[in-house]
N, C-alpha and C positions, 0 to 999 in steps of 0.2 A: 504494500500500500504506500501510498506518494500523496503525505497530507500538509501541508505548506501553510502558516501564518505571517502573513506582511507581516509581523512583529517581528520575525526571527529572522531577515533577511537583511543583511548588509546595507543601504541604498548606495545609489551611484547618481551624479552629476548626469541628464543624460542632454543633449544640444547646447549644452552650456547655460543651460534654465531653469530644468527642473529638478526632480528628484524622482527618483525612478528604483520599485522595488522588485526585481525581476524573482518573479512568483514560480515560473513554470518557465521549464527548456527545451526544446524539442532535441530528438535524438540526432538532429544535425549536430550539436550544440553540448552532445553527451561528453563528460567530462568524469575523471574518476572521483574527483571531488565533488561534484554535484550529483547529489544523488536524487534530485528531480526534474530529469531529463527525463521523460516521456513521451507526446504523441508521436507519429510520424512525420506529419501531415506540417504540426504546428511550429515554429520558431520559438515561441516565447509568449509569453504572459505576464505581464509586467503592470504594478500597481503605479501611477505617475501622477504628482501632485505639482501645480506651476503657477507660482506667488501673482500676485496681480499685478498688472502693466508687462509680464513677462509673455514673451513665445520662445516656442521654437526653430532655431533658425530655418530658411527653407530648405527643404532635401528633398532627396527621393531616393529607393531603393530599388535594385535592378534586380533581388533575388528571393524578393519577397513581398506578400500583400500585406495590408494591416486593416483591422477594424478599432475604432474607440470609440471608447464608451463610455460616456460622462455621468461620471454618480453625485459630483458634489460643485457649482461653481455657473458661470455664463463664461461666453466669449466669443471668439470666432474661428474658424477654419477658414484656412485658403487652400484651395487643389487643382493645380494649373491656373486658371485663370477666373475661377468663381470663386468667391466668399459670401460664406454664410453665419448669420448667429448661431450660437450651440448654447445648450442650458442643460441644465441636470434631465436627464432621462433618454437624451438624445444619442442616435449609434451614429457612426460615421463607417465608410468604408472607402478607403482609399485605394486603388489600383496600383500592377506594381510600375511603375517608372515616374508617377505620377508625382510631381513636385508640390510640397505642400509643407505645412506651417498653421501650429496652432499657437492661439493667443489668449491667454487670460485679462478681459475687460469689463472682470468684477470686480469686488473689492475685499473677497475674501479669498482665500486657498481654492484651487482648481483642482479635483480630484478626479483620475478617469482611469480605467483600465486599456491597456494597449497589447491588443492580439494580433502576433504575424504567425502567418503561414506563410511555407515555402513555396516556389512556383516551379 
């Protein structure tokens, strides 16, 4: 069994904004030390919280899709060329090559979960 609490996980710096607790690792990602490396399918699962007035710089990934999923916060998304509000409840799915950049343009902590799957 592979039971994981964001309490117990180290966080990391992740686009130079936020705070990111990387919860789950797909077996690309399998490591002797990490012993919750899992799906096949999936990259990672990562809890990500990003202080207000902050984003992520923009990127994109060539080896993987991502979904987020906002549990706590407002703000916005950019993905290529649209930008949208985002608020607590809202998923976003990002394709892979897709350049994009989230923003915290509330005034409290921004909480989301961030799913990649491989392609």
């Amino acid at each position: 069994m592979i039971k994981v609490n964001w309490r117990d996980v180290v966080p990391t710096i992740a686009h130079d904004a936020g705070i990111d607790w990387r919860l789950l690792s797909g077996q690309s990602l399998k490591d002797e030390n990490d012993p919750s490396a899992c799906m096949e399918g999936m990259m990672y699962i990562a809890r990500a919280c990003l202080q207000p007035s902050l984003s992520y710089h923009p990127h994109a990934h060539d080896d993987h899709e991502e979904v987020y999923y906002i549990i706590r916060g407002k703000g916005e998304i950019r993905i290529d060329d649209e930008v949208q509000p985002i608020r607590d409840g809202d998923i976003i799915y990002i394709g892979v090559n897709q350049v994009h950049e989230i923003r915290n343009t509330g005034d409290e902590m921004m909480e989301f979960l961030a799913v990649g799957a491989q392609v």
